[in-house]
Structure formats: C-alpha cells, structure tokens
C-alpha angles and dihedrals in degrees: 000000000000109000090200097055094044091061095038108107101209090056089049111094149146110277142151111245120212098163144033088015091148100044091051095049087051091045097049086045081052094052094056103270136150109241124201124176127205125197109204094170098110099035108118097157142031095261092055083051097054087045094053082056105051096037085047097045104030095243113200122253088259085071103127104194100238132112090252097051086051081048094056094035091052084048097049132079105204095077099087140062134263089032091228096048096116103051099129097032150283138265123196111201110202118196142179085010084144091087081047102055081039100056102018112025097157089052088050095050089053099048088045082052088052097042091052088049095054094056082062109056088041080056101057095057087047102258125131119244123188124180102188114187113199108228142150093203103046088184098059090068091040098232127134102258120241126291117245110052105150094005091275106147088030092249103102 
C-alpha cells in the first residue's frame, strides 16, 4: 500500500470497501494515520448511529446527538487525543452498516451526506480523509467502491 497516497488528501474519499479492507485499515494505521472504527451492526435507529459514533470516536461531552452536532464533530479536529493525532490523515472504518441501510435508510443516507461532508472539509486544510464502508456488496450503499482491485491503480 502506498503510504503517499494513503496521506494525500485529493485521493481520500468515501467508498465502499469489499475487499482488502483489512490491509488497507493496517496500512493507513502504519502511515501514520489515525484509525476509528464504527460498528454499525446493532444500529437499528438514528439514535444507535449517533451513539456508534460517539462511543467509536470519543466524542466530547458537547456532543449533542444530532446529526448536526456529528456534522460539526466530524468537521472538527479537537475531538480527539492527542490533539495532533491526525496529522497525516484519518481513516473511518464502517463496519456491519448493512443493518443500517436495512432498518434506517434515511438515517444512512444522511450519515453517508455528513460524512461526505466531513472529507471535505478534511480536504480543504490538506488532510486525508477516508470513509471506508465494509460491504460485499459495494452497490447496495450506493458509494464508489475503493480504488486498487486488482492493483489497478497501484493503490491495493
């Protein structure tokens, strides 16, 4: 895995991920990194989504539990120790969203909208942000899958 392009921010992205998921979570810990992981498995509603998130992340206490409090969380980079720990980038790891997109799909599609959002903004002050959703089926959440199958683009 290319270190490089692990930490530059206009190859990070939102994909679905149905394959090397592991490698490329190891890789982007081993490139400096930060690495969260979200287990969206049991979350059945809107409220057990925010909560992933908090409890995965480390949200501060000011966390609201609203979408827009997630949105300026995942924005923000004071939410996490130590304060420079994502330096080089991050690297979301979502996992089990299928139950997700099954129970709640509006609440998906507007977590998928923030987090979007917040590679963007990660983006615009230079630091790589990649949302990676664990799938094995990358069109059921609608997301362009993962650069790399194959090796194609030299990245996996």
């Amino acid at each position: 895995m290319d270190m490089n392009l692990l930490r530059d921010p206009a190859a990070a992205g939102l994909h679905a991920c149905d394959h090397d998921l592991d490698a490329w979570t190891a890789a982007a810990a081993a490139a400096g990194l930060m690495v969260v992981r979200v287990d969206l498995e049991h979350c059945s509603t809107k409220a057990a989504i925010l909560d992933a998130f908090a409890d995965a992340c480390g949200l501060p206490e000011y966390f609201g539990g609203n979408w827009d409090a997630l949105d300026e969380c995942l924005r923000d980079d004071a939410w996490h120790e130590p304060p420079d720990a994502a330096r080089h980038g991050l690297l979301w790891r979502i996992d089990g969203a299928a139950t997700a997109v099954r129970e709640v799909p509006e609440a998906f599609e507007t977590l998928v909208e923030i987090l979007d959002d917040a590679v963007e903004s990660w983006r615009e002050r230079g630091i790589a942000c990649w949302v990676l959703v664990a799938t094995d089926e990358p069109a059921e959440f609608g997301l362009d899958p993962l650069p790399g199958r194959d090796g194609a683009d030299g990245a996996g």
